[in-house]
C-alpha positions as CSV (number, residue, x, y, z in Angstrom):
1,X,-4.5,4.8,5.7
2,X,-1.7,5.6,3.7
3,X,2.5,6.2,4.5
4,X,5.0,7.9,1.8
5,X,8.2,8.0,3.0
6,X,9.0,9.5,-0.5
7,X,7.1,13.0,-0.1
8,X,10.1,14.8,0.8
9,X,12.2,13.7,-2.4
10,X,13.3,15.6,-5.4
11,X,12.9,15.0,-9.3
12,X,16.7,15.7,-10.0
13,X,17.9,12.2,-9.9
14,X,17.1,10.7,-12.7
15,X,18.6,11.3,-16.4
16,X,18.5,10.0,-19.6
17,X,20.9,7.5,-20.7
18,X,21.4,3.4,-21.5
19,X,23.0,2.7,-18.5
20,X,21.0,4.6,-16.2
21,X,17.6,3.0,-18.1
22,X,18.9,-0.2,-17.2
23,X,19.5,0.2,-13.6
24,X,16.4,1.9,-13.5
25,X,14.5,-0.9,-14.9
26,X,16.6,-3.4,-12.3
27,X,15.6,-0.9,-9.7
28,X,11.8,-0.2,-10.3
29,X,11.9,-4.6,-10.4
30,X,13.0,-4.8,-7.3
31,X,10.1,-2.2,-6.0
32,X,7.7,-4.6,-8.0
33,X,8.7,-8.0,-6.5
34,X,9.3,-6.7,-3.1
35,X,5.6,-5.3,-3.1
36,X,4.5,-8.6,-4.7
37,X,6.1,-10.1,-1.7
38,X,4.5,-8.2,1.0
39,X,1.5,-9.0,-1.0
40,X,1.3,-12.6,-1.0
41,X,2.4,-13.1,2.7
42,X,-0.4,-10.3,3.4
43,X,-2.8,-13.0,1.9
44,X,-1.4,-16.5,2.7
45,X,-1.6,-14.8,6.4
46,X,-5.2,-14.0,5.9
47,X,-6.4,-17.3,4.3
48,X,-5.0,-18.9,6.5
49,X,-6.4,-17.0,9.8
50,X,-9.9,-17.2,8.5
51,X,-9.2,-20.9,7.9
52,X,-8.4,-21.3,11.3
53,X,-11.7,-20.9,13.4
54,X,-9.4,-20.2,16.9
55,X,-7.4,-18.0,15.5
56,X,-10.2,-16.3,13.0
57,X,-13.1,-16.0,16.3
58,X,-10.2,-14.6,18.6
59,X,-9.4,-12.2,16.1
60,X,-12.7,-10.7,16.4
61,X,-13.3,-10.1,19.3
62,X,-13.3,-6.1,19.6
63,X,-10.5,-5.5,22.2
64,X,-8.7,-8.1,19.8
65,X,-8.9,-6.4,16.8
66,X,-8.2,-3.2,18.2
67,X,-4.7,-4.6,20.1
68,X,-4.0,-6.1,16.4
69,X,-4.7,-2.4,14.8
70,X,-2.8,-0.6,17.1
71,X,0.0,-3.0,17.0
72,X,0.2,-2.8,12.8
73,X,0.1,0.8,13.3
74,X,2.8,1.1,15.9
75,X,4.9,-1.3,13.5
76,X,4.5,1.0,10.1
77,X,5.4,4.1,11.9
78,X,8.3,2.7,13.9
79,X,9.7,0.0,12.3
80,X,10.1,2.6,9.3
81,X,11.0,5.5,11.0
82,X,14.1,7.7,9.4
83,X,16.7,6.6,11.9
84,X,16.4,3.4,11.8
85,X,16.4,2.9,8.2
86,X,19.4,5.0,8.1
87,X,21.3,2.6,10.5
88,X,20.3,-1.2,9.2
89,X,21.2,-2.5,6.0
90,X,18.5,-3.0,3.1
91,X,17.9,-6.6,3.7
92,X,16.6,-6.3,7.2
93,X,14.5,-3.4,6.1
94,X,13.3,-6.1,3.9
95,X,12.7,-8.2,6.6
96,X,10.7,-5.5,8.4
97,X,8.7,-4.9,5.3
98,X,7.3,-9.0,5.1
99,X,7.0,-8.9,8.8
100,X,4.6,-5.6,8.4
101,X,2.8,-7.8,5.4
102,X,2.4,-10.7,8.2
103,X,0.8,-8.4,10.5
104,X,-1.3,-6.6,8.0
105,X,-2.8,-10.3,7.0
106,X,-3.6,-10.7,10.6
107,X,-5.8,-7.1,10.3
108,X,-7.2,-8.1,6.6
109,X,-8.1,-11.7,7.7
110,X,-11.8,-10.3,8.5
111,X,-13.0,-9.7,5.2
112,X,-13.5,-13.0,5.0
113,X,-15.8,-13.0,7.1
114,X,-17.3,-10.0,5.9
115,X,-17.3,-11.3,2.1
116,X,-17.7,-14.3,-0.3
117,X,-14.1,-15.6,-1.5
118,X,-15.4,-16.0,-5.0
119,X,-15.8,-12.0,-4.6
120,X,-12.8,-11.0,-2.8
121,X,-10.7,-12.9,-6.0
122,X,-13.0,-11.6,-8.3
123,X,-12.0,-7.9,-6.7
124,X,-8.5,-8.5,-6.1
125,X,-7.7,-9.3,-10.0
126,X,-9.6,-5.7,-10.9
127,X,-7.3,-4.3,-8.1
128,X,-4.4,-5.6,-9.9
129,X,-5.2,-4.3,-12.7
130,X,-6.2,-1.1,-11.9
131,X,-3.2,-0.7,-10.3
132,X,-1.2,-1.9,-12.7
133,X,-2.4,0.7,-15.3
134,X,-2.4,3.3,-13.0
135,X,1.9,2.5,-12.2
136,X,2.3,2.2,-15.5
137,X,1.3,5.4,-16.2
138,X,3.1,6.9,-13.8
139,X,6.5,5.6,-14.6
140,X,5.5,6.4,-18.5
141,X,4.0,9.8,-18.5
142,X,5.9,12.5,-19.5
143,X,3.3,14.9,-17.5
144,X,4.5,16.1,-13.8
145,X,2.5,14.5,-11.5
146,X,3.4,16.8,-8.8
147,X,0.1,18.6,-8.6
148,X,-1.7,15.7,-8.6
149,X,0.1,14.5,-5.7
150,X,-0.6,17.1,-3.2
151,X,-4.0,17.2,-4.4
152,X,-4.5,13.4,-3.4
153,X,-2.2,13.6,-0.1
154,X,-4.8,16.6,0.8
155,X,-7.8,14.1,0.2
156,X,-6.2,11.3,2.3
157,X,-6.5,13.6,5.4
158,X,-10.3,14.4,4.2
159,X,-11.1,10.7,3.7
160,X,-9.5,9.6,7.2
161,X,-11.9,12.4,8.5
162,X,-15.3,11.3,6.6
163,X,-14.8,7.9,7.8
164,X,-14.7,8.6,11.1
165,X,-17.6,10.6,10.8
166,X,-18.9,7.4,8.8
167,X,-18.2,5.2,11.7
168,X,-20.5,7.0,14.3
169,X,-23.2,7.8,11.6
170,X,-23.0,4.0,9.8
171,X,-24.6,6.1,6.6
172,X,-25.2,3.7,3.6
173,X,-24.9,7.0,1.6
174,X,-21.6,8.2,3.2
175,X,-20.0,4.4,2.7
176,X,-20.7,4.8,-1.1
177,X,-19.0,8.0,-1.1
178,X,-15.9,7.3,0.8
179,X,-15.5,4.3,-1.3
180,X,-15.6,6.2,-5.0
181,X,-12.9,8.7,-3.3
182,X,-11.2,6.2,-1.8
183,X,-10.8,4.4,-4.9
184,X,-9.8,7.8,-6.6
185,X,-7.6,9.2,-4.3
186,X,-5.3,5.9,-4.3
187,X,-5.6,5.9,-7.8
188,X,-3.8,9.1,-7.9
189,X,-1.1,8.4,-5.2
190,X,0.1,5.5,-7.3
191,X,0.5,7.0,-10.7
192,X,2.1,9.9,-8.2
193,X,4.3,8.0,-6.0
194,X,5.7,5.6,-8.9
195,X,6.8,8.7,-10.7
196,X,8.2,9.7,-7.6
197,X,10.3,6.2,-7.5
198,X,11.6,6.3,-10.6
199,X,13.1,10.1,-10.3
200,X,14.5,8.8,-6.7
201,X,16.7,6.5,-8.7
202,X,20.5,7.1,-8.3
203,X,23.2,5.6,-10.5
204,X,26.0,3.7,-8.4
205,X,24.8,4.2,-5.4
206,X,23.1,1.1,-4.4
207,X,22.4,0.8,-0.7
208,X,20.6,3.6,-1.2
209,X,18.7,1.8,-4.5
210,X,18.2,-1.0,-2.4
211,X,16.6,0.6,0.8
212,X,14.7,3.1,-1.4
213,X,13.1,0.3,-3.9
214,X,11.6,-1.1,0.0
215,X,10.5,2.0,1.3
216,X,9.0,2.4,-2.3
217,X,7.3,-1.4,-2.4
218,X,5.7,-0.1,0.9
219,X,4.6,2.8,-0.2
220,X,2.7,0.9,-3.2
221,X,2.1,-1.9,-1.3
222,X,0.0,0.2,1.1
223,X,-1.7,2.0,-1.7
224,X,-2.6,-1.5,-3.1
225,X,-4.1,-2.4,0.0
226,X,-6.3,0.1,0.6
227,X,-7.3,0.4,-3.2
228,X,-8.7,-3.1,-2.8
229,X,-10.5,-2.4,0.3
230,X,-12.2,0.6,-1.2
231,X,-13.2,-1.4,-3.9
232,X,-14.2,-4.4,-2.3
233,X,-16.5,-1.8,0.2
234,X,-18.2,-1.4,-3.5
235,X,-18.3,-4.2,-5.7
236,X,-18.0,-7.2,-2.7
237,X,-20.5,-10.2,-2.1
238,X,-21.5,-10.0,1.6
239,X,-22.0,-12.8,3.3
């Protein structure tokens, strides 16, 4: 699954100049650390879950998981929906944001069940890293990345589609296949959306800053998740 709640801005407000670079650079670290944030409390919640054998075994039970789901779902769309973000201030966005990470560890907390730990670090460091190339490019590149962006927002629609296809014909084949685009298509919405962050930037204004480096840490955050999920579906140690 992905969320943007940048598709609908414009290139226009970013412009060259010392003063601008640096709040942009102050700006684009604050979209960083939040998502690094929502990061680790999205793991600490899920270690310590699957280190919990109550909370881990009621977790899976099927009308469980599905209540937990539905609940991070509702959460995303809601808790991040235009009014409301309009009407708090940017710190209790925050606050929304960590409490959507802490929910999200809840959902995650069954891969390790589903995989080796040794395996899930091994393929969250080659997330990072992917990742990190990929938002580096995107916030370096001279090229506009527009194209590429409603290319890949296109193929998220087709990928939620195959894998629920995928998840009535449990094909081995189809798995694979998901997983390379999956690991493509969120390739491309991160170079995309970080390009995206840094022309949202506006000098002086910054509530706006503030609110948009959150929205943007979600954006990436969720693009960061699902990147590692893709790529554990291909390169993790079952159990």
């Amino acid at each position: 699954m992905s969320y943007d709640p940048l598709n609908s801005s414009s290139q226009t407000g970013y412009a060259a100049g010392s003063s601008i670079d640096a709040g942009l650079q102050t700006y684009m670290q604050g979209v960083y650390r939040t998502m690094c944030w929502g990061l680790g409390v999205t793991g600490v919640t899920a270690f310590a879950v699957a280190n919990t054998p109550v909370l881990s075994n009621f977790l899976l039970h099927p009308g469980i998981s599905i209540v937990v789901m539905l609940a991070t779902l509702g959460f995303l769309f809601f808790g991040f929906r235009p009014g409301r973000i309009a009407r708090i201030p940017a710190e209790s966005l925050r606050m929304t944001f960590l409490l959507f990470s802490a929910l999200m560890g809840l959902m995650l907390s069954v891969v390790f069940e589903v995989y080796t730990g040794t395996s899930i670090a091994r393929v969250f460091f080659i997330t990072a890293g992917a990742f990190a190339g990929t938002s580096l490019y995107g916030y370096t590149t001279k090229k506009d990345l527009t194209g590429v962006g409603s290319f890949v927002s296109m193929g998220v629609i087709g990928l939620f589609i195959a894998l629920l296809v995928n998840g009535f014909m449990q094909s081995s084949m189809m798995n694979f296949v998901t997983s390379v685009a999956g690991v493509i298509i969120f390739t491309g919405l991160t170079a995309w959306e970080t390009q995206t962050l840094k022309y949202n930037y506006r000098e002086g204004n910054t509530e706006t800053n503030d609110k948009q480096a959150v929205l943007g840490a979600l954006s990436l955050y969720m693009n960061f998740i699902n990147l590692f999920q893709f790529m554990l579906s291909l390169m993790g140690d079952r159990r």
